[in-house]
C-alpha positions in Angstrom: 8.9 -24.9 3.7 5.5 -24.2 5.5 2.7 -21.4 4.6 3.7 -17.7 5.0 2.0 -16.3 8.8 -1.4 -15.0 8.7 -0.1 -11.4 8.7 2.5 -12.0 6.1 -0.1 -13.6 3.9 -2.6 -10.3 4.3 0.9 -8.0 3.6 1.8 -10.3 0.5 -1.7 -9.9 -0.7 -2.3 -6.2 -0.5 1.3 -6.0 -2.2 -0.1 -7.6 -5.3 -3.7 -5.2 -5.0 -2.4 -1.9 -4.5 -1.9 0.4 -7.3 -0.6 3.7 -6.0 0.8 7.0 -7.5 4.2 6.5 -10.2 6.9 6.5 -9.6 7.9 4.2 -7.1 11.1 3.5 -4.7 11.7 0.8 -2.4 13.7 1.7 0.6 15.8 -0.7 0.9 17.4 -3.3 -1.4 17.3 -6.1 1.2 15.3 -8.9 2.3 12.2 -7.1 2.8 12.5 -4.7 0.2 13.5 -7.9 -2.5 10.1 -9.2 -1.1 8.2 -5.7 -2.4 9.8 -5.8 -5.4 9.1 -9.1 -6.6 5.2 -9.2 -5.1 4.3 -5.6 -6.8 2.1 -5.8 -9.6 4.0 -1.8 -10.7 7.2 -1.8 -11.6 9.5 0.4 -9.2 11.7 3.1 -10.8 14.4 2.4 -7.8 15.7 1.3 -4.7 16.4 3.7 -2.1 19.7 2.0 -0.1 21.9 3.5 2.6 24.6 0.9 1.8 27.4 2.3 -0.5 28.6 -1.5 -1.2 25.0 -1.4 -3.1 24.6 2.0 -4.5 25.1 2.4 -8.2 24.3 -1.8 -9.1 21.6 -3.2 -9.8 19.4 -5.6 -8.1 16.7 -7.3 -9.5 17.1 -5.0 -12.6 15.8 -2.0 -10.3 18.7 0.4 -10.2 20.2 1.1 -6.4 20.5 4.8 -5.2 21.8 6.5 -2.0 19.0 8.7 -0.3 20.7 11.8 -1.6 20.2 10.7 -5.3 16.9 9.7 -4.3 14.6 11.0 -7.7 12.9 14.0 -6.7 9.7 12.3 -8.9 9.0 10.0 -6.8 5.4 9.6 -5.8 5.4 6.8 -3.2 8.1 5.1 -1.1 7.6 1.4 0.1 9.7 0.8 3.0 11.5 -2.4 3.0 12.7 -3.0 6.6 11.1 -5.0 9.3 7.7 -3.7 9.8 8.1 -4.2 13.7 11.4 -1.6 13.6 10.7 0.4 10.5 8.7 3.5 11.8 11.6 3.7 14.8 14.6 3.3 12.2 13.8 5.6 9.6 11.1 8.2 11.6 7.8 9.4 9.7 9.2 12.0 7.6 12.9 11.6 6.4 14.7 14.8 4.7 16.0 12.9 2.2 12.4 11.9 0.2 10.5 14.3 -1.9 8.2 16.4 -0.3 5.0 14.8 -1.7 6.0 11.5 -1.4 4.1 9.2 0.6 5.6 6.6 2.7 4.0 3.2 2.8 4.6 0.7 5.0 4.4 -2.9 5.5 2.6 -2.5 9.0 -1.1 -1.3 7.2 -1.3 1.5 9.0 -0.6 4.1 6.2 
C-alpha cells in the first residue's frame, strides 16, 4: 500500500491540528467519515447518518443518529462524504443541523 496523495496527506494533517468548538458530529458513518473519526485529535459526540440500517448502533464507539435526532448542541459538523461531491449532495446549509453549527469540510475551503 503506497503513500496517501499530496492532498489527502495536507486533509489527514489538518485533521489531527484542528481543535474547533464542542461538541462534534460527523456526517456520515462511512468511509470518509470512519477516516475523520479515527484522525481527530477531539472526540466526536456522534455521527450524523441518513441510513436507517445504521441509525441507533454504534460505530467506532461513536453512537449513530438520523439527522432528525441530530443534538441540537452541536457546535461543528465534519462532513464525511467525498469532498469532490459533498457541497452538491448535502447543500451549504441543511435544515436538519443546529442553527449555529458550522459545517466543515474536507475540501479546505471552510
Amino acid at each position: 500500500m503506497g503513500q496517501p496523495s499530496k492532498p489527502w496527506t495536507k486533509i489527514l494533517k489538518s485533521l489531527r491540528q484542528r481543535r474547533l468548538p464542542e461538541p462534534l458530529g460527523i456526517y456520515g458513518a462511512g468511509f470518509y467519515g470512519s477516516v475523520i473519526a479515527t484522525r481527530l485529535t477531539q472526540k466526536a459526540e456522534c455521527f450524523i447518518d441518513i441510513n436507517p440500517y445504521l441509525q441507533g448502533l454504534g460505530h467506532l464507539n461513536i453512537q449513530v443518529v438520523s439527522t432528525e435526532n441530530c443534538p441540537k448542541d452541536v457546535a461543528s459538523i465534519f462532513i464525511g462524504l467525498n469532498p469532490k461531491r459533498a457541497r452538491e449532495i448535502l447543500g451549504e446549509n441543511p435544515d436538519w443541523k443546529p442553527k449555529d453549527a458550522a459545517l466543515i469540510h474536507l475540501d479546505g475551503k471552510d
